[in-house]
PDB file of the backbone (N, CA, C, O) and the ligand in Angstrom, with CONECT records:
HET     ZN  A 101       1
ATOM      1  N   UNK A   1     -20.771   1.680  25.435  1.00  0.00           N
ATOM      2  CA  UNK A   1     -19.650   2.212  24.675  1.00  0.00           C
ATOM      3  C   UNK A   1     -19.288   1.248  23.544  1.00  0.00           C
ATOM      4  O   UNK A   1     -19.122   0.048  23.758  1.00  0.00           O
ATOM      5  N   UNK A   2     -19.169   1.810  22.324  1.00  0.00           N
ATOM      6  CA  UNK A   2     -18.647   1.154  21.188  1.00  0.00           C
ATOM      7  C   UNK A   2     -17.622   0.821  20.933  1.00  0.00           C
ATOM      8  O   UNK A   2     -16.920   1.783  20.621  1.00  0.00           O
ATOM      9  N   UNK A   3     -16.988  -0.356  20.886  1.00  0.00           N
ATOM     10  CA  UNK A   3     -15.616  -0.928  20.781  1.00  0.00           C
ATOM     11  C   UNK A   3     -15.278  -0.837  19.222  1.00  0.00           C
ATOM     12  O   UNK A   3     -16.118  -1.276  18.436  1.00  0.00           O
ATOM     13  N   UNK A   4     -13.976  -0.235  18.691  1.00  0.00           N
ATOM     14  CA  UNK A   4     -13.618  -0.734  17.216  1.00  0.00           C
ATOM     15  C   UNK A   4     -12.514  -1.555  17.280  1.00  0.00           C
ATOM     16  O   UNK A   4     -11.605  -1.136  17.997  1.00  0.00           O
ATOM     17  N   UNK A   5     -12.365  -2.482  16.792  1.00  0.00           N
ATOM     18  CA  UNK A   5     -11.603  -3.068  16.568  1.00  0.00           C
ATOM     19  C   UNK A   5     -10.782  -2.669  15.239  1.00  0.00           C
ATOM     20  O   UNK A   5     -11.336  -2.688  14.139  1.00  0.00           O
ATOM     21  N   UNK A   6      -9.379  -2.294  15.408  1.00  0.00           N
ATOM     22  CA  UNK A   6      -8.834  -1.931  14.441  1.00  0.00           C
ATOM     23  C   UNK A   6      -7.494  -2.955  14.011  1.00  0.00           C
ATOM     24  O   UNK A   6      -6.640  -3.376  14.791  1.00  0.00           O
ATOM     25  N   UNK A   7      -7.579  -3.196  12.646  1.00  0.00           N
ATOM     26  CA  UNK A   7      -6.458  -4.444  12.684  1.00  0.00           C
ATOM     27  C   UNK A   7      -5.140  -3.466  11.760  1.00  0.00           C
ATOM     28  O   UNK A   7      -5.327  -2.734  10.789  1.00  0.00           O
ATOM     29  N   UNK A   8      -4.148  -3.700  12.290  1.00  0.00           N
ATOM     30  CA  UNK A   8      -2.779  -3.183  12.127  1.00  0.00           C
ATOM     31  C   UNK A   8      -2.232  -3.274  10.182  1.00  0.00           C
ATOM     32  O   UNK A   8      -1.682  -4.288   9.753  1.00  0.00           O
ATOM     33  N   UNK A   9      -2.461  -2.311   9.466  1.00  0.00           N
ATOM     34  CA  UNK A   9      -2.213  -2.303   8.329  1.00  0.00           C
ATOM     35  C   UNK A   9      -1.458  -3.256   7.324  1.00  0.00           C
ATOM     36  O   UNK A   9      -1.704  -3.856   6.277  1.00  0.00           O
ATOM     37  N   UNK A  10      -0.195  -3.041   8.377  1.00  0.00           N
ATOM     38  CA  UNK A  10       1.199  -4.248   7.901  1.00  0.00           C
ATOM     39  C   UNK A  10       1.488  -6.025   8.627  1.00  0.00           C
ATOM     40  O   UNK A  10       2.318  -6.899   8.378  1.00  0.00           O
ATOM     41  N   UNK A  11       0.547  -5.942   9.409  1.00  0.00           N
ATOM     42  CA  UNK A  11       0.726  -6.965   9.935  1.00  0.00           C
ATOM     43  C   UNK A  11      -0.507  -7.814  10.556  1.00  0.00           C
ATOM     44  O   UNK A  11      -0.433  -8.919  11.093  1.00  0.00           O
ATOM     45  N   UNK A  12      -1.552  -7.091  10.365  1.00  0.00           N
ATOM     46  CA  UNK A  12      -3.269  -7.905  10.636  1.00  0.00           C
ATOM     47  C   UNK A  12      -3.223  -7.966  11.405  1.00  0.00           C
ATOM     48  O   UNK A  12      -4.331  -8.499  11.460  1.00  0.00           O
ATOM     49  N   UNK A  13      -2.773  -7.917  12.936  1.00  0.00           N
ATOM     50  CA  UNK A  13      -3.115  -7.829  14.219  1.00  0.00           C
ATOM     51  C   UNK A  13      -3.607  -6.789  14.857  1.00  0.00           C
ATOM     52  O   UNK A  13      -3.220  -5.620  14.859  1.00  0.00           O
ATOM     53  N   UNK A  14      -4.912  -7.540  15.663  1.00  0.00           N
ATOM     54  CA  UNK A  14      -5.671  -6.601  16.225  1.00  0.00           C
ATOM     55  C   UNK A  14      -5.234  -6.137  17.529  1.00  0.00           C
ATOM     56  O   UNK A  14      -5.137  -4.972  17.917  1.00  0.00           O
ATOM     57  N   UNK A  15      -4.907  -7.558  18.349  1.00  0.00           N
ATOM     58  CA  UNK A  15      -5.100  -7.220  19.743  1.00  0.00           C
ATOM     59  C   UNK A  15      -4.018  -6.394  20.270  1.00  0.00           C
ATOM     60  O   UNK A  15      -4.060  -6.345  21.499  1.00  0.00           O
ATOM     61  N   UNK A  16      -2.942  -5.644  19.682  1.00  0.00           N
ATOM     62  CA  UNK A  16      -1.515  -4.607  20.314  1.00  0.00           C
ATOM     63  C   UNK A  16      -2.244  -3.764  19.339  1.00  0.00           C
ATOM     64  O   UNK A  16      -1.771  -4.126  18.262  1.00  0.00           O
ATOM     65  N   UNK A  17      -2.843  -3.141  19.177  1.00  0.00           N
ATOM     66  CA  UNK A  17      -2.657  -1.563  18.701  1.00  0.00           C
ATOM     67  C   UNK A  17      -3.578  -0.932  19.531  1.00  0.00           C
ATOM     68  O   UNK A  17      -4.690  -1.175  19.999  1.00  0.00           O
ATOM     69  N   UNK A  18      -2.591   0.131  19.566  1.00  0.00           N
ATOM     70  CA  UNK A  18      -3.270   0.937  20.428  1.00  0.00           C
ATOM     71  C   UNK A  18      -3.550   2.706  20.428  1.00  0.00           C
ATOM     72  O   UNK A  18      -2.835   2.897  19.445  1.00  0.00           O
ATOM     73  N   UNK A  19      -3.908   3.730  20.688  1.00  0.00           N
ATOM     74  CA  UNK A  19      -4.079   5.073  19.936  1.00  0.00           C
ATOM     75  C   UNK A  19      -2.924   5.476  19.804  1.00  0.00           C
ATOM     76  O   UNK A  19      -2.335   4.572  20.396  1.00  0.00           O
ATOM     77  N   UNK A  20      -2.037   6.261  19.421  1.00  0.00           N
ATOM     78  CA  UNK A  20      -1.259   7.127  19.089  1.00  0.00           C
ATOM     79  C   UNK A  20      -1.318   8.375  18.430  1.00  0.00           C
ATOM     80  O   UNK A  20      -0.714   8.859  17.473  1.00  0.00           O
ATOM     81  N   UNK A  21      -2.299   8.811  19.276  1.00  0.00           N
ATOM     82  CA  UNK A  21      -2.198  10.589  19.075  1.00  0.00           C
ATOM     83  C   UNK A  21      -3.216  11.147  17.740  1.00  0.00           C
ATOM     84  O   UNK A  21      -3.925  10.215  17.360  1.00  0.00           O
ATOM     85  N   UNK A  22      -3.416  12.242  17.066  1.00  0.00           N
ATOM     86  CA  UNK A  22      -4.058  12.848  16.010  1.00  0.00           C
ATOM     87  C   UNK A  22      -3.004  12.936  15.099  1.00  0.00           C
ATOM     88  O   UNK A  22      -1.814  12.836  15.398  1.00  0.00           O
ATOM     89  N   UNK A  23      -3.512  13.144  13.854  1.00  0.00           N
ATOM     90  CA  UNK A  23      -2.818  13.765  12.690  1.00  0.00           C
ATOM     91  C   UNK A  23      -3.054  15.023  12.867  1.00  0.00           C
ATOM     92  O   UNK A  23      -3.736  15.552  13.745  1.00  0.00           O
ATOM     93  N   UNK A  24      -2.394  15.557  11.895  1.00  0.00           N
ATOM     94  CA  UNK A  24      -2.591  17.146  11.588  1.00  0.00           C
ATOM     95  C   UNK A  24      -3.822  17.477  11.264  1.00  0.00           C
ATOM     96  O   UNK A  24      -4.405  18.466  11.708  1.00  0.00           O
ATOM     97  N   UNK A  25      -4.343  16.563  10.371  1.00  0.00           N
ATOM     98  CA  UNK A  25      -5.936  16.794   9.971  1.00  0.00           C
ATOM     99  C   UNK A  25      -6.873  16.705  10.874  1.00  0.00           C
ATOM    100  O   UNK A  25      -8.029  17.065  10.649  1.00  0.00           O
ATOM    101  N   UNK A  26      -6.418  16.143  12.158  1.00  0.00           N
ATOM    102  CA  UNK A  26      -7.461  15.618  12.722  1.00  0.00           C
ATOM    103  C   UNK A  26      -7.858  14.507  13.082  1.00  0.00           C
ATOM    104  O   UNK A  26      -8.647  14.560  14.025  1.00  0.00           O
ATOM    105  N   UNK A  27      -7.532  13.120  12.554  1.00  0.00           N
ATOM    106  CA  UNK A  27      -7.666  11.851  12.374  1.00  0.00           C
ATOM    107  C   UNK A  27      -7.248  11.253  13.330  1.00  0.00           C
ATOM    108  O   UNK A  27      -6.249  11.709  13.886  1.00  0.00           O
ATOM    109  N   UNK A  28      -7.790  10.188  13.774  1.00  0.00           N
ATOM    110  CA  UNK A  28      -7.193   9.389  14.957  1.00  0.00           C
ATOM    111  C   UNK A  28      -5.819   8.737  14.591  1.00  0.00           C
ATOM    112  O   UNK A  28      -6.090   8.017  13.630  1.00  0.00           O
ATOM    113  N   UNK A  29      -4.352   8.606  14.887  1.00  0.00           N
ATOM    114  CA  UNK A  29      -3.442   7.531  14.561  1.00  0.00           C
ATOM    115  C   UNK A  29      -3.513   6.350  14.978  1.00  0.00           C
ATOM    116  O   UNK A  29      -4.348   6.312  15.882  1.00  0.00           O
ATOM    117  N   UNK A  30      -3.036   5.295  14.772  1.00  0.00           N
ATOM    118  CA  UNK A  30      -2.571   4.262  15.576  1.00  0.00           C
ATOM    119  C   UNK A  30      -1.321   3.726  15.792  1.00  0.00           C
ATOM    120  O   UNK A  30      -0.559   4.616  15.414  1.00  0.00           O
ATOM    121  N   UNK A  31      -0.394   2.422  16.331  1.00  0.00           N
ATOM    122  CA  UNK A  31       0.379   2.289  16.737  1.00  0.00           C
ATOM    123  C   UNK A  31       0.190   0.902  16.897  1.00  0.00           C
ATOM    124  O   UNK A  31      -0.659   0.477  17.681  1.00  0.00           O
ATOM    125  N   UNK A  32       0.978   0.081  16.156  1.00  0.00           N
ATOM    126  CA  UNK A  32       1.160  -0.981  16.629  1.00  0.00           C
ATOM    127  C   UNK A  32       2.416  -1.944  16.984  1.00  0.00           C
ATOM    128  O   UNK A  32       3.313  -2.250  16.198  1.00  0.00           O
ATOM    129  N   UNK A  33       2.256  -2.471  18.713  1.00  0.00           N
ATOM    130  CA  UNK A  33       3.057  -2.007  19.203  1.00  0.00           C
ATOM    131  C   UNK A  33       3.587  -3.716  18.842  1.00  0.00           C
ATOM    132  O   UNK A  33       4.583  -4.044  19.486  1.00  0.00           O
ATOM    133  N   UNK A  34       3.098  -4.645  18.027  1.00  0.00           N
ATOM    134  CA  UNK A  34       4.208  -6.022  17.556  1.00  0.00           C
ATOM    135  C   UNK A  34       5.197  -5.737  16.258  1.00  0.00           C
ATOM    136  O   UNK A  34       6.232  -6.351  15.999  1.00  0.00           O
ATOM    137  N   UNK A  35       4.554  -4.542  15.438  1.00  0.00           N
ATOM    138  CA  UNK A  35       6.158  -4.285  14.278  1.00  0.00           C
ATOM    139  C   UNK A  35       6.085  -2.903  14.045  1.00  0.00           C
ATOM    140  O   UNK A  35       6.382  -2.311  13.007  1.00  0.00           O
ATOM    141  N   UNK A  36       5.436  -2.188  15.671  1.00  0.00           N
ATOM    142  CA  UNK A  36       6.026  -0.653  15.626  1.00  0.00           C
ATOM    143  C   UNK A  36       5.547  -0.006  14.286  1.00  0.00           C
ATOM    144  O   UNK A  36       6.167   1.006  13.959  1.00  0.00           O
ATOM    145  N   UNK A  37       4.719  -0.351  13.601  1.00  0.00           N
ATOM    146  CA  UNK A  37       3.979   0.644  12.388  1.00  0.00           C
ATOM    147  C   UNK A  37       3.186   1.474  12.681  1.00  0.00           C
ATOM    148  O   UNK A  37       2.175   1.056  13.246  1.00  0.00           O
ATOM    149  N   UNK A  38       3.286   2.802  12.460  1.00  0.00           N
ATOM    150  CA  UNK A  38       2.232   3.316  12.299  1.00  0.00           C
ATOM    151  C   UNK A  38       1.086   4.198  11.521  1.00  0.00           C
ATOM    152  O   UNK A  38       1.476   4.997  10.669  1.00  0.00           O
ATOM    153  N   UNK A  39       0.054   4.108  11.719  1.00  0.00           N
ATOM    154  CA  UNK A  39      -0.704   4.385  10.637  1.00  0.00           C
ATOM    155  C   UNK A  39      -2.132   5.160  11.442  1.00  0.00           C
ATOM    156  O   UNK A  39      -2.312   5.435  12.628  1.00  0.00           O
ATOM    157  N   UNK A  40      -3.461   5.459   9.600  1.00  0.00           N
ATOM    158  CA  UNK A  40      -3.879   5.811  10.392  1.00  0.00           C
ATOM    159  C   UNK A  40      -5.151   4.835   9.504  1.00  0.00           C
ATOM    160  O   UNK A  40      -4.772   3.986   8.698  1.00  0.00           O
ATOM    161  N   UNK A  41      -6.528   5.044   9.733  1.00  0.00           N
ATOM    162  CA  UNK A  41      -7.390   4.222   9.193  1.00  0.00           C
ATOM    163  C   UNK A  41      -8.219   5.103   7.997  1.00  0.00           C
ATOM    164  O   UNK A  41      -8.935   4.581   7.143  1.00  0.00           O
ATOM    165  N   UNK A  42      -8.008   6.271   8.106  1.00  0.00           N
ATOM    166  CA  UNK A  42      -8.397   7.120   6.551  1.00  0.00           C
ATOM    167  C   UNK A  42      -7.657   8.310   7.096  1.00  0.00           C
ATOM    168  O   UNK A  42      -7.327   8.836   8.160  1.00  0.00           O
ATOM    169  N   UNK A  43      -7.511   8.552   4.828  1.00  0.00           N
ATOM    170  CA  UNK A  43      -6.247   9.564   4.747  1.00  0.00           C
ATOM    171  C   UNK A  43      -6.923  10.930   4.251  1.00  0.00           C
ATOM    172  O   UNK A  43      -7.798  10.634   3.437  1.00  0.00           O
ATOM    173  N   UNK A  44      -6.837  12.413   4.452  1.00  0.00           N
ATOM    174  CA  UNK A  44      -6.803  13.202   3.905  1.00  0.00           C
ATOM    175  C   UNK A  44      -6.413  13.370   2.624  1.00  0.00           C
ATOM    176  O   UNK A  44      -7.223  13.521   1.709  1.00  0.00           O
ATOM    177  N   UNK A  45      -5.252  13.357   2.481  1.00  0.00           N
ATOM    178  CA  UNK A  45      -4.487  13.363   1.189  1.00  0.00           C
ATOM    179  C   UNK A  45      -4.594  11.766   0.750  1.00  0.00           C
ATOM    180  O   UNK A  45      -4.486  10.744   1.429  1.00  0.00           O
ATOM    181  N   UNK A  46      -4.887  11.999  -0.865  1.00  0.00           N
ATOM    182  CA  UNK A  46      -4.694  10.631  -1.680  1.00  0.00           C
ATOM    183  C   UNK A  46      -2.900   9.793  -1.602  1.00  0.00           C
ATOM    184  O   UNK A  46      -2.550   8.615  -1.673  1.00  0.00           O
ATOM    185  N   UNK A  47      -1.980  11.348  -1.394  1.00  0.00           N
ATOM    186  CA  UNK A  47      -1.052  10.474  -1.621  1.00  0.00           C
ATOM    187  C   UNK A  47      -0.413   9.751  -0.466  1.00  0.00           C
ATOM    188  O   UNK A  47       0.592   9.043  -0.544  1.00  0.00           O
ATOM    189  N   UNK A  48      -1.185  10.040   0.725  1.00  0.00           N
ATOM    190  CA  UNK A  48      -0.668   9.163   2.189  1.00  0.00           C
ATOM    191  C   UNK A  48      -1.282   7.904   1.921  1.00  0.00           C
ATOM    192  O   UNK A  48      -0.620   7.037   2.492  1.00  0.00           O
ATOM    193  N   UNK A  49      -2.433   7.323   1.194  1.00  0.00           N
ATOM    194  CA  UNK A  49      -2.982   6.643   1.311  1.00  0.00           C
ATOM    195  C   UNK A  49      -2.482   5.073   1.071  1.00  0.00           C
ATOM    196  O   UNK A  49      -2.008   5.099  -0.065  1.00  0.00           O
ATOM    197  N   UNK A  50      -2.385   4.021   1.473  1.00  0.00           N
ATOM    198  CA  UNK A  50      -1.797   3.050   1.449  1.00  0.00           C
ATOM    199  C   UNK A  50      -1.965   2.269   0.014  1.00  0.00           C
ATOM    200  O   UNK A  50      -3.050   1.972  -0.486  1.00  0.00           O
ATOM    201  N   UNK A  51      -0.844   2.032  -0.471  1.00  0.00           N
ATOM    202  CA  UNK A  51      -1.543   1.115  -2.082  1.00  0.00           C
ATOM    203  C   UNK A  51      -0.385   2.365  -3.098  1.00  0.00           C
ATOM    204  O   UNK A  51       0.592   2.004  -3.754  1.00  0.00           O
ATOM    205  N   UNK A  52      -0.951   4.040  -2.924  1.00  0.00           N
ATOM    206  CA  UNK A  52      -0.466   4.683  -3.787  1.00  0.00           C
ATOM    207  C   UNK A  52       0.961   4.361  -4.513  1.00  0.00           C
ATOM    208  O   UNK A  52       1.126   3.978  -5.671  1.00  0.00           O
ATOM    209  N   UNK A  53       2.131   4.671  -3.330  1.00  0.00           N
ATOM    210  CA  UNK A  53       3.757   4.566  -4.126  1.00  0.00           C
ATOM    211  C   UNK A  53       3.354   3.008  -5.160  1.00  0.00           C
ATOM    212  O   UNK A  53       3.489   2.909  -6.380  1.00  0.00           O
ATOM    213  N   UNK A  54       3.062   2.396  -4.609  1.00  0.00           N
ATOM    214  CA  UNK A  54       3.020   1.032  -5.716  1.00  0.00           C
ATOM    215  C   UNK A  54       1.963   1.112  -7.353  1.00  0.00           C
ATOM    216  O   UNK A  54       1.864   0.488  -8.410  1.00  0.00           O
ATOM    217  N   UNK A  55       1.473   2.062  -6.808  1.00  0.00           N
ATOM    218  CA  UNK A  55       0.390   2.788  -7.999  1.00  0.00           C
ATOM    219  C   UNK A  55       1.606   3.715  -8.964  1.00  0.00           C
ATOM    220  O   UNK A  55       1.431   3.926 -10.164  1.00  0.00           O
ATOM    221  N   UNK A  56       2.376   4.022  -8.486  1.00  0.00           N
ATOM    222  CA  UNK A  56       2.966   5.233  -9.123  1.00  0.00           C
ATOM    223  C   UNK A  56       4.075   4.663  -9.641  1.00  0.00           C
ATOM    224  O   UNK A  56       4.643   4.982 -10.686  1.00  0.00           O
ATOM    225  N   UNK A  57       4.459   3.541  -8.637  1.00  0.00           N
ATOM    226  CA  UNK A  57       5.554   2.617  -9.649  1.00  0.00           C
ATOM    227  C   UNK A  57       5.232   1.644 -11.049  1.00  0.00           C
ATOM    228  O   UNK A  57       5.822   1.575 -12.127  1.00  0.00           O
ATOM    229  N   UNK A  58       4.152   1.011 -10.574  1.00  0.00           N
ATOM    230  CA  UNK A  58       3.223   0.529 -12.191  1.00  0.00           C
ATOM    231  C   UNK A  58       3.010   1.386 -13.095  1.00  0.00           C
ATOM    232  O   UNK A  58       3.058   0.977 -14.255  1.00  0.00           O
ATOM    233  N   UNK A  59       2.831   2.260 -12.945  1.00  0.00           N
ATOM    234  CA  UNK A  59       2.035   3.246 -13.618  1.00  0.00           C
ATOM    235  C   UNK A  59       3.658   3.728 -14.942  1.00  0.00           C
ATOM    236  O   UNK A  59       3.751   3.627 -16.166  1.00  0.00           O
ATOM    237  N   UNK A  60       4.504   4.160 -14.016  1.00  0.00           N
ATOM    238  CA  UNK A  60       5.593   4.583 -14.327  1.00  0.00           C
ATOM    239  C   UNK A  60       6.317   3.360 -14.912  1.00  0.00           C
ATOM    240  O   UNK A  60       7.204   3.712 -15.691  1.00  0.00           O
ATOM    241  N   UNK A  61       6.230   2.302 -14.801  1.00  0.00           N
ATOM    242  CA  UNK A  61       6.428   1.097 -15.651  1.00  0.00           C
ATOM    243  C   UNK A  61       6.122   0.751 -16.726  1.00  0.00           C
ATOM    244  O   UNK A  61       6.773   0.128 -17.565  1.00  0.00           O
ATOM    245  N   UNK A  62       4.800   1.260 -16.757  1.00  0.00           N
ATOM    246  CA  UNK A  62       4.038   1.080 -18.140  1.00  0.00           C
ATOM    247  C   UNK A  62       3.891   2.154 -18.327  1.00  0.00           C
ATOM    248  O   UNK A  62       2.730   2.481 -18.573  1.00  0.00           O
ATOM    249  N   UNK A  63       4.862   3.160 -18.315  1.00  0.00           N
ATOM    250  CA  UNK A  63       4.954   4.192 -19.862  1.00  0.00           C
ATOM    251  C   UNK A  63       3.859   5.476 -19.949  1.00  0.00           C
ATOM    252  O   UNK A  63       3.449   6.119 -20.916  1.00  0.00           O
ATOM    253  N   UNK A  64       3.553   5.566 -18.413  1.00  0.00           N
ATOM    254  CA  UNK A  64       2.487   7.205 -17.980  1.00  0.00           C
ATOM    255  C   UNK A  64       3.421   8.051 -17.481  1.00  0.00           C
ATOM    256  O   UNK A  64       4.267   7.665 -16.674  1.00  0.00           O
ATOM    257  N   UNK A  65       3.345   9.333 -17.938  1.00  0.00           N
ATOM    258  CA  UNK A  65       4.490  10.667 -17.154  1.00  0.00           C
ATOM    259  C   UNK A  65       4.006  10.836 -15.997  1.00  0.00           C
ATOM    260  O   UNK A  65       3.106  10.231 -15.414  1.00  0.00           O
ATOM    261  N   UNK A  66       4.777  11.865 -15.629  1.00  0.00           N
ATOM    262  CA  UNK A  66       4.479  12.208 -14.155  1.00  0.00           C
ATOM    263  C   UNK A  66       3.156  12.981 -14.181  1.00  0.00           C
ATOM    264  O   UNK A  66       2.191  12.645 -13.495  1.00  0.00           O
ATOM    265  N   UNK A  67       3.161  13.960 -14.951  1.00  0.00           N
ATOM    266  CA  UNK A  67       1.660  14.789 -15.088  1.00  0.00           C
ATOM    267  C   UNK A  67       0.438  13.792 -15.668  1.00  0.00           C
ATOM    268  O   UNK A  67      -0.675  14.276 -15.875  1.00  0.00           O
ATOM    269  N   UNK A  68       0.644  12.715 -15.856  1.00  0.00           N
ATOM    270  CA  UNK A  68      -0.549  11.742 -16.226  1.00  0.00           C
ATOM    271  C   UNK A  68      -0.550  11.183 -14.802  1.00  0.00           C
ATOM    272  O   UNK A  68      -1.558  11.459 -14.152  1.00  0.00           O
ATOM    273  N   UNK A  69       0.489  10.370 -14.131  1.00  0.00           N
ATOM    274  CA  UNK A  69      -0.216  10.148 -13.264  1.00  0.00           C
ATOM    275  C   UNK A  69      -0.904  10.526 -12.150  1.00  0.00           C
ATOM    276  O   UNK A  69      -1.848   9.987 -11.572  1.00  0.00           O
ATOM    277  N   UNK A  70      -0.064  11.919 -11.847  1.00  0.00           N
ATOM    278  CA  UNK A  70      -1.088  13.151 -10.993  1.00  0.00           C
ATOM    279  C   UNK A  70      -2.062  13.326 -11.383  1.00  0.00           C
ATOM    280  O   UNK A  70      -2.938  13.155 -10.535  1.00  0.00           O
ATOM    281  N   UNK A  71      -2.233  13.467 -11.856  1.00  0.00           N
ATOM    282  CA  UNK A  71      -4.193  13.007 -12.767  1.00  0.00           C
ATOM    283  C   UNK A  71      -4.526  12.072 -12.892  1.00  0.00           C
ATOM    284  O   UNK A  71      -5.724  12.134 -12.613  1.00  0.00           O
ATOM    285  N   UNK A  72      -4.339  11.309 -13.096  1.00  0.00           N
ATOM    286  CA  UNK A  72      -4.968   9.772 -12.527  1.00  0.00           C
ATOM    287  C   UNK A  72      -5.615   9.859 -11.095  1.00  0.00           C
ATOM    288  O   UNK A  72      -6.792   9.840 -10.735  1.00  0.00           O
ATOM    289  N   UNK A  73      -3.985   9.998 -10.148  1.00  0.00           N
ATOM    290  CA  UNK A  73      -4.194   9.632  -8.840  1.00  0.00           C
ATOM    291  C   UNK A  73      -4.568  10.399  -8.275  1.00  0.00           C
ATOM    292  O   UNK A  73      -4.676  10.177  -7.069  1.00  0.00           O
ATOM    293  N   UNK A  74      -5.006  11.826  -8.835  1.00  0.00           N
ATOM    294  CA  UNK A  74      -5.210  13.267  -8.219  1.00  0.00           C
ATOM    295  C   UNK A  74      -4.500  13.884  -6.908  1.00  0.00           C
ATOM    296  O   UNK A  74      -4.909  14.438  -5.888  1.00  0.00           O
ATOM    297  N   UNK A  75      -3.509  13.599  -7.315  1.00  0.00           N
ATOM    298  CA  UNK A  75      -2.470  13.820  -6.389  1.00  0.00           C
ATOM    299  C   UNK A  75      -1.330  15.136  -7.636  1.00  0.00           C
ATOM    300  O   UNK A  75      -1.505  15.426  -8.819  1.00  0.00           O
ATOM    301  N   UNK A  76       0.063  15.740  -6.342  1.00  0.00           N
ATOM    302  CA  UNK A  76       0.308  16.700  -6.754  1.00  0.00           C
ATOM    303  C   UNK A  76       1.611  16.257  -8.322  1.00  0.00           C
ATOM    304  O   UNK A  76       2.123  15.183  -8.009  1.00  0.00           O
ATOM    305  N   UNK A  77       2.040  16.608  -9.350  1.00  0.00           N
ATOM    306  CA  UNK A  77       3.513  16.147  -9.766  1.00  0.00           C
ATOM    307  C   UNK A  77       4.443  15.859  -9.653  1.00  0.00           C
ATOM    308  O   UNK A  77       5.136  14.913 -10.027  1.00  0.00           O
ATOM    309  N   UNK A  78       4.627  17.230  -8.735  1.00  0.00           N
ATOM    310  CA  UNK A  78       5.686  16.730  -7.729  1.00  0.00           C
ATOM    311  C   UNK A  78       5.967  16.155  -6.269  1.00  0.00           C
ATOM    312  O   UNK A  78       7.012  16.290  -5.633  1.00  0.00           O
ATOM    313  N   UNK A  79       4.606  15.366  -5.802  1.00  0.00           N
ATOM    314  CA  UNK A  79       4.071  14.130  -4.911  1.00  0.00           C
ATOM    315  C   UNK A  79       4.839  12.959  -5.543  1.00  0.00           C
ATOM    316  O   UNK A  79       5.686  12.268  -4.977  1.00  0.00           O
ATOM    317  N   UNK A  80       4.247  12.808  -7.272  1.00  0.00           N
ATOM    318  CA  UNK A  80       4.976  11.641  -7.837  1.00  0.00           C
ATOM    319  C   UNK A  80       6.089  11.782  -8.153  1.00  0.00           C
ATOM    320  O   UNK A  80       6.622  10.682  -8.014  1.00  0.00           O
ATOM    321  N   UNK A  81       6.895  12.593  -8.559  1.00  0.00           N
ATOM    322  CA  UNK A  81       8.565  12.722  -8.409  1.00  0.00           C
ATOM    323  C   UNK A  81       8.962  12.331  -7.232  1.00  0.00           C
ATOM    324  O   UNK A  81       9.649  11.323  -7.065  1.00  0.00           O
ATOM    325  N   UNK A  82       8.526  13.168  -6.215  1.00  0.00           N
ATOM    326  CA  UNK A  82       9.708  12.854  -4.920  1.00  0.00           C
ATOM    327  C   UNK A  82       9.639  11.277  -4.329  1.00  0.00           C
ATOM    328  O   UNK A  82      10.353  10.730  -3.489  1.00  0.00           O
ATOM    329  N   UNK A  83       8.097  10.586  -5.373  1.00  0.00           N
ATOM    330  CA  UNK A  83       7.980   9.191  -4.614  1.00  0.00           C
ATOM    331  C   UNK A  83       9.141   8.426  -6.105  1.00  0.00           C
ATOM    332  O   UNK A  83       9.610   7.293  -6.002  1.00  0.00           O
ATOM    333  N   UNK A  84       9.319   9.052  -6.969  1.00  0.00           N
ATOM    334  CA  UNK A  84      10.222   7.872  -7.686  1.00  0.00           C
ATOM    335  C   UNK A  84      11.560   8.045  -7.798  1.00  0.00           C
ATOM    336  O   UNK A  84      12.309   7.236  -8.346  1.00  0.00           O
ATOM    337  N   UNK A  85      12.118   9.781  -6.955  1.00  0.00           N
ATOM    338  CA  UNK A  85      13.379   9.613  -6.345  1.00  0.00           C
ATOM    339  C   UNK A  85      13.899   8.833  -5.572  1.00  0.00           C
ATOM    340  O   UNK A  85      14.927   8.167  -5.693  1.00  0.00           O
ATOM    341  N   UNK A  86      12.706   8.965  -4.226  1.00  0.00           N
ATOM    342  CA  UNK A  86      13.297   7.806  -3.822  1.00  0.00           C
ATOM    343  C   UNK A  86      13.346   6.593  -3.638  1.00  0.00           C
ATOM    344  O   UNK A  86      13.951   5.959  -2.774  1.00  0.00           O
ATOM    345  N   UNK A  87      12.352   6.073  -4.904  1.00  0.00           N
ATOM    346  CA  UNK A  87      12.056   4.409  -5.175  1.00  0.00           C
ATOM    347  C   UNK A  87      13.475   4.061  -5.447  1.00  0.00           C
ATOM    348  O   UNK A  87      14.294   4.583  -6.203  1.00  0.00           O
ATOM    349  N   UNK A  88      13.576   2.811  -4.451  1.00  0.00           N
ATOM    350  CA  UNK A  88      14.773   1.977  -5.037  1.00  0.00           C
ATOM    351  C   UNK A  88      14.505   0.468  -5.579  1.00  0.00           C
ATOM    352  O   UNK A  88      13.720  -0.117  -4.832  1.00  0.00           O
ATOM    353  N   UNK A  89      14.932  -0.296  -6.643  1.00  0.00           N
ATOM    354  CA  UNK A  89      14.261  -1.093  -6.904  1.00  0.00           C
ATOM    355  C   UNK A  89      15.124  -2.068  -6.016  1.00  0.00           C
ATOM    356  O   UNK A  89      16.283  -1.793  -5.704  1.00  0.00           O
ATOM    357  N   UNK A  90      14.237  -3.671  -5.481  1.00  0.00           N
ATOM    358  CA  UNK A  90      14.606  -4.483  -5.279  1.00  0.00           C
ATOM    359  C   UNK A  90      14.925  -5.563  -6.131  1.00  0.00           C
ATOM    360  O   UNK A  90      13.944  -5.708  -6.860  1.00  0.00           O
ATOM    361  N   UNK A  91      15.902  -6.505  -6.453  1.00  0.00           N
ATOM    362  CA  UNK A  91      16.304  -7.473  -6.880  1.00  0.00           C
ATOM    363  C   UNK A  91      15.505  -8.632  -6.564  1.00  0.00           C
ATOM    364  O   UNK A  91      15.841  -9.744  -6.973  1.00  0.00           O
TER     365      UNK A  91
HETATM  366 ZN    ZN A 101       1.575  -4.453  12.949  1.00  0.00          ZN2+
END
C-alpha cells in the first residue's frame, strides 16, 4: 500500500493531517488537526485555488478591471468582485 504524505497548506505539517471527507467534485479533503485548516491538494475551480485572492488583489492594485482579471485568471467577474468586497486591507 502506498503511503502519501501530505503536508498541511498553512502550516507545513505533515504528521496531524488527516482525511476529511470529499468535495463536491470529488476530491479528497484534508484536515489539519494543529491549526484546524482545511483544505484540499487540487482544485476544480481556479478560483478555490490557493495563491488566487492575493492574485486579484495585485492585480487590482496595479490598475486591471475586474473583466481583465477574469481573463487573466479564467475565473468568473463576479468570482473577482465578491473576492474584493470582502478584502479588507491590513495596516
Ligand atoms: Zn496546519
Amino acid at each position: 500500500m502506498a503511503v502519501i504524505q501530505v503536508a498541511c497548506a498553512q502550516c507545513q505539517q505533515t504528521d496531524r493531517v488527516v482525511k476529511n471527507g470529499k468535495a463536491e467534485t470529488g476530491n479528497q479533503r484534508y484536515l489539519c488537526r494543529n491549526c484546524k485548516h482545511s483544505f484540499q491538494l487540487e482544485y476544480r475551480y481556479n478560483a478555490n485555488k490557493p495563491g488566487t485572492h492575493d492574485r486579484i488583489i495585485t492585480m487590482t492594485m496595479n490598475g486591471s478591471g475586474v473583466r481583465d482579471i477574469g481573463r487573466v485568471l479564467d475565473i468568473s467577474p463576479t468570482t473577482v468582485i465578491v473576492h474584493l468586497k470582502h478584502f479588507r486591507p491590513t495596516r
